[in-house]
C-alpha positions, 0 to 999 in steps of 0.5 A: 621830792614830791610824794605823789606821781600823777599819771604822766609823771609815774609814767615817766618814773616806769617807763611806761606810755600815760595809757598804759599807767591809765589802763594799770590803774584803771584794773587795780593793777598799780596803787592808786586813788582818784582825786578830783577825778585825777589819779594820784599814786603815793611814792611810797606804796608804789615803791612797795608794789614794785618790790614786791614784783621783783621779789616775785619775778623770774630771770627774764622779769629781773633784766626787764626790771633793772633795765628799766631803772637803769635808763636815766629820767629827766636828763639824769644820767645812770652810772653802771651797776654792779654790786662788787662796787657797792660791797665794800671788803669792810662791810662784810662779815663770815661769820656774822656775830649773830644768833637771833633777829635782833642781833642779826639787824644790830650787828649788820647795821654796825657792819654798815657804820663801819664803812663811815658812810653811814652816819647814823646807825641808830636811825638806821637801825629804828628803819629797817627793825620797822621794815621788818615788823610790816613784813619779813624781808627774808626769802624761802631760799635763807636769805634776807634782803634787808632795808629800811621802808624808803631809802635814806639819803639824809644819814648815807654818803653814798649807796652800798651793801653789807652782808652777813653770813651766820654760820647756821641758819636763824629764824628770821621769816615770820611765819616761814618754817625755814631759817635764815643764814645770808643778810644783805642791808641795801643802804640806798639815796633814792627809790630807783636806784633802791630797786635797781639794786634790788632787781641785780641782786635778785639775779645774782641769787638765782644764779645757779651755785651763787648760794651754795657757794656763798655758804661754803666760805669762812671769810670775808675777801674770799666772799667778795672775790666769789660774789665778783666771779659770780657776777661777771659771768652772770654779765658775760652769759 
């Protein structure tokens, strides 16, 4: 995989006409450098950019976003997403054995080996505890959207999630005054399928009742069976 996107290529990876990149570009708006006169993005900062703009998206931003990484590139062809399928009943834990940060990332990442896909928790573990030093994963509504910086093909047999559930709230955000008590690890093979993960499951907490909900269960089928109403009538409206 190259590590760079010229202006065509990003084009491609976004969506987007070569002008429109050039224009992006041209205001600071995309992370990127010219060299010899040519414009150069790095795979990783763009992956960062657009995490970040998914973070900061609203509803109608969040469809725009998962649809645009739904759409194959290339002559790929792009399955449906839904995060019921990637959350096996195994990697979900209510109550999460957890009190503290640490704990928290080492009791999610032995949350995930329990699947069997994921084949090596210590490198997995290294990952996301870097992530979290640049900058907290967790958000003002206690949740925690856990991942390593990039995805990580070469340890995972295939993408999915593992949620936690503490049973009260954790200091996790920094300098967030707030707590934490919901932790989703995204385990992804690539970058687009990463954000698309990440743009459904950005809708999926915004729904209205999603958390609360969440909060209210004391096991793990039963936080699977809500997580899988929720999602089909946040499809369905």
């Amino acid at each position: 995989m190259q590590e760079e996107f010229d202006i065509r290529g990003l084009a491609e990876y976004l969506h987007l006409r070569p002008d429109q990149v050039l224009k992006l570009a041209e205001r600071r708006v995309l992370p990127g450098r010219k060299i010899g006169g040519q414009w150069r993005f790095s795979r990783a900062e763009v992956h960062q950019w657009l995490e970040e703009r998914i973070g900061l998206a609203d509803e109608s931003e969040l469809l725009n976003w998962e649809a645009t990484f739904s759409r194959p590139i290339s002559g790929t062809e792009t399955d449906e997403l839904r995060i019921l399928d990637l959350l096996p009943l195994e990697a979900i834990a209510v109550p999460l054995d957890a009190r503290s940060r640490e704990g928290v990332l080492r009791e999610m990442v032995a949350l995930a080996a329990r699947t069997g896909w994921l084949w090596d928790p210590e490198s997995m573990l290294e990952a996301v505890r870097a992530r979290e030093s640049l900058c907290s994963t967790a958000l003002d509504i206690g949740v925690a959207l856990l991942h390593p910086r990039r995805p990580m093909p070469a340890i995972l047999e295939k993408p999915f999630l593992a949620l936690g559930v503490t049973t009260s709230g954790i200091p996790f955000g920094g300098n967030r005054s707030g707590l934490t008590d919901i932790f989703f690890l995204i385990c992804s093979v690539d970058d687009r399928q990463h954000l698309r993960t990440l743009a459904r499951l950005s809708r999926l907490l915004t729904q209205e009742g999603f958390l609360a909900g969440l909060r209210q269960i004391s096991d793990a089928k039963a936080a699977r069976e809500w997580i899988a109403d929720c999602e089909q009538k946040m499809l369905e409206s």
